[in-house]
Residue, then its C-alpha position, 0 to 999 in steps of 0.5 A: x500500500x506504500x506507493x498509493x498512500x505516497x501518490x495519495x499524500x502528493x495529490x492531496x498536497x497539490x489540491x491544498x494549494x489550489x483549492x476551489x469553493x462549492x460550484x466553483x470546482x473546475x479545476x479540481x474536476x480538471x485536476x481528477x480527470x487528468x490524473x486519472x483518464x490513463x486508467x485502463x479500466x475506468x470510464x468517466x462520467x460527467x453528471x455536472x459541470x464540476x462533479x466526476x464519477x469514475x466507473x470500474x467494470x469488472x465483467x464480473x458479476x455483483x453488486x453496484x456500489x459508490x465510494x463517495x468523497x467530496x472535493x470543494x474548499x472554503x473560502x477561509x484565509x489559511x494561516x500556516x506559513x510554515x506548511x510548504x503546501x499552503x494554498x496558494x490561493x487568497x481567501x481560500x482553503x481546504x479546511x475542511x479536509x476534502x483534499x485529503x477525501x479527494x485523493x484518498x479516492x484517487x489513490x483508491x481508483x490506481x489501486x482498483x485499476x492495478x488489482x482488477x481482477x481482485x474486485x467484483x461488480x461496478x465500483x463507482x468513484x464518486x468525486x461529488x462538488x459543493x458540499x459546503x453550500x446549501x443545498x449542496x452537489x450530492x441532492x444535483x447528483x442524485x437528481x439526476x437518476x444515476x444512482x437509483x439502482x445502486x446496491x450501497x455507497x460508502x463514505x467517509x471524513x478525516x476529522x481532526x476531534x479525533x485522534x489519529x488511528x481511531x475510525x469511528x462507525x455509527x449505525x443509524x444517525x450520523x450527522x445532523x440536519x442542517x438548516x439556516x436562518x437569515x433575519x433582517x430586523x427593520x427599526x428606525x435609524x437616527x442620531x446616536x444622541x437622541x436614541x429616544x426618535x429611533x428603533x434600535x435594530x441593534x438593541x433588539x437584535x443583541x436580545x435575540x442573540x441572547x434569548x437565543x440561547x434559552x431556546x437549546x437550554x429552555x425548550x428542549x430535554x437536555x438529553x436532546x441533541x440541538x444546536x443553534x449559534x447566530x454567525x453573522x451579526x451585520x448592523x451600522x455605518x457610523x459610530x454616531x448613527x443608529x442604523x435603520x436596518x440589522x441582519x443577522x444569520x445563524x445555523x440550525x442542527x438537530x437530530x429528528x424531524x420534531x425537533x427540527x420543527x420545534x427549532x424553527x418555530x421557537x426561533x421564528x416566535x421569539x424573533x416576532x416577540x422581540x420586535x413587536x415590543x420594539x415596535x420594529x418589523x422583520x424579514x426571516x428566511x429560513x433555508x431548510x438544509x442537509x437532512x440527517x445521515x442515517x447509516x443503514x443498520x445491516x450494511x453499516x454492520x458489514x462495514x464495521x466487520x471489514x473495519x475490524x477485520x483490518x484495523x480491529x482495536x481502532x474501530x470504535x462508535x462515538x455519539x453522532x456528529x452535529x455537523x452537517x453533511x449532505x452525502x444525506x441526500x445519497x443516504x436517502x436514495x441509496x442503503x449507506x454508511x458514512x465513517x469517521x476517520x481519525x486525523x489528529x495529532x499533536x501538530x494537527x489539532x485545530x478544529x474543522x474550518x479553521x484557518x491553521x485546520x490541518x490533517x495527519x497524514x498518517x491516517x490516510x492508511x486508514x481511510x485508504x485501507x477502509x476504500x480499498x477493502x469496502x471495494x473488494x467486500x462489495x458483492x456483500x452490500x449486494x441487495x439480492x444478498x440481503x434478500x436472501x438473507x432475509x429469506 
């Protein structure tokens, strides 16, 4: 596995430095297609502009499955001087770790490619853009048809909370449902000296982001996994002007269809309450986002299985994730797992998004061993398989 793991880290290394943002990655898909359109047993396909799926044939009987890893970037100022493969690009950077995903996949493929007749069925390699952005390029994938009649699709995220050596496999809920609000709170703006002929959106926008934290800790069990953080809080012109307009933005994570409901209203009810006492009028859009991953029970099994059969200690399962992440929309369509691979160590520590956010690459072994043997277990994600089993 050395080679592919070293063509895996040098790959991963030059997307960092020339990392693109969601619906922007056309020389990222470029970029795939290159360096793998001399394989000699894959067709391409292109379902969007800036997506890429790889497709092995074997001619050999089995089940159809997906690996699925994304490929677009954030646009996040990097602050690592230090690392010799620093985005070259201003504004933006792979802090997420989909250049690690991207060229574990490709590392996948060349070993696919040279190992043929190790593998059964169609193996598609799923180079999915925009995951980053609402509403995402998993639901345009899926839209499309292409993966109706497919048997699994596997996927997987480095994430630096955790350490290195560790891959954590959940069945059931993996990750959150994601939803967004965009609030603009309409006061009456006037002179910071006479405060008394104005509405104050800042004033009644501070009291919303306060409230807002009662809404976890007040209106839910706190058993219940909820999360609600205002990001964004944009008001003014003039320190001696008290503006007209405030807007404010925020996300939304929680786990079941309820609470999910439950989260929206009490956020809109308390918008409503504040500025009606103010006096002041508002605008909330409330974007509905990525739905829960669910990992399919009998197939995420199989995978843990694969897992401790080649890592065996290092598997374990944590408590779902409040991130968000819309390979939900293959795991609707699809019987799915979606893994966690540790990536952290004492240099890469600093949480996802972040501008020093970095990968150990030495857990690149883990997420390349657990493409490649999902791969060669594919005829056991077959649904026929499943129905005799069942029977």
């Amino acid at each position: 596995m050395q080679r592919y793991l070293e063509r895996a880290i040098a790959w991963r290394r030059h997307l960092h430095q020339h990392p693109e943002e969601s619906f922007e990655e056309v020389q990222t898909a470029q970029y795939i297609v290159d360096e793998l359109k001399g394989l000699k047993h894959a067709r391409i396909e292109r379902l969007t502009p800036t997506s890429v799926v790889l497709v092995f044939d074997t001619g050999r009987p089995g089940a159809r499955i997906g690996l699925r890893a994304d490929t677009d970037a954030l646009p996040v100022q990097e602050d690592r001087p230090d690392l010799p493969f620093a985005s070259k690009v201003p504004g933006k950077m792979h802090a997420c770790g989909h250049d690690g995903h991207t060229a574990i996949l490709m590392a996948t493929c060349l070993y696919i490619d040279e190992h043929i007749d190790e593998f059964s069925g169609q193996i598609h390699a799923i180079f999915q853009h925009a995951e980053e952005i609402l509403p995402g390029g998993a639901r345009e994938m899926v839209a499309t048809g292409y993966f109706d009649d497919f048997d699994f699709i596997y996927g997987q995220h480095l994430v630096s909370p955790v350490p290195t050596g560790v891959i954590d496999i959940k069945a059931g809920p993996a990750t959150a449902n994601t939803d967004a609000y965009n609030i603009t709170i309409h006061g009456k703006g006037g002179h910071a000296a006479m405060p008394d002929l104005s509405i104050d959106p800042v004033v009644i926008g501070a009291q919303f982001v306060t409230a807002l934290q009662s809404v976890v800790s007040r209106k839910f069990s706190p058993h219940d996994r909820v999360v609600i953080s205002n990001t964004m809080f944009h008001a003014g012109t003039a320190q001696n002007i008290i503006p007209h307009t405030a807007k404010l933005t925020g996300s939304v994570r929680t786990m079941t269809p309820e609470h999910r409901e439950r989260a929206r209203a009490a956020i809109e009810a308390l918008l409503k309450g504040l500025c009606e006492a103010h006096g002041a009028t508002w605008d909330i859009e409330y974007e509905v986002g990525y739905d829960a991953t669910f990992n399919d029970p009998e197939k995420t099994a199989i995978v843990r299985e694969i897992a401790k059969e080649r890592f065996g200690n290092a598997v374990t399962e944590l408590p779902p994730l409040m991130a968000g992440e819309d390979f939900s929309a293959f795991a609707r369509r699809v019987p799915s797992t979606y893994v966690f691979i540790g990536a952290s160590n004492a240099e890469f520590s600093y949480p996802h998004h972040h501008p020093k956010f970095g990968l150990d690459e030495a857990s690149f072994e883990y997420g390349l061993g657990m493409m490649v043997a999902v791969a060669k277990n594919a005829a056991r994600f077959s649904r026929k398989a499943s129905q005799k089993a069942d029977a």
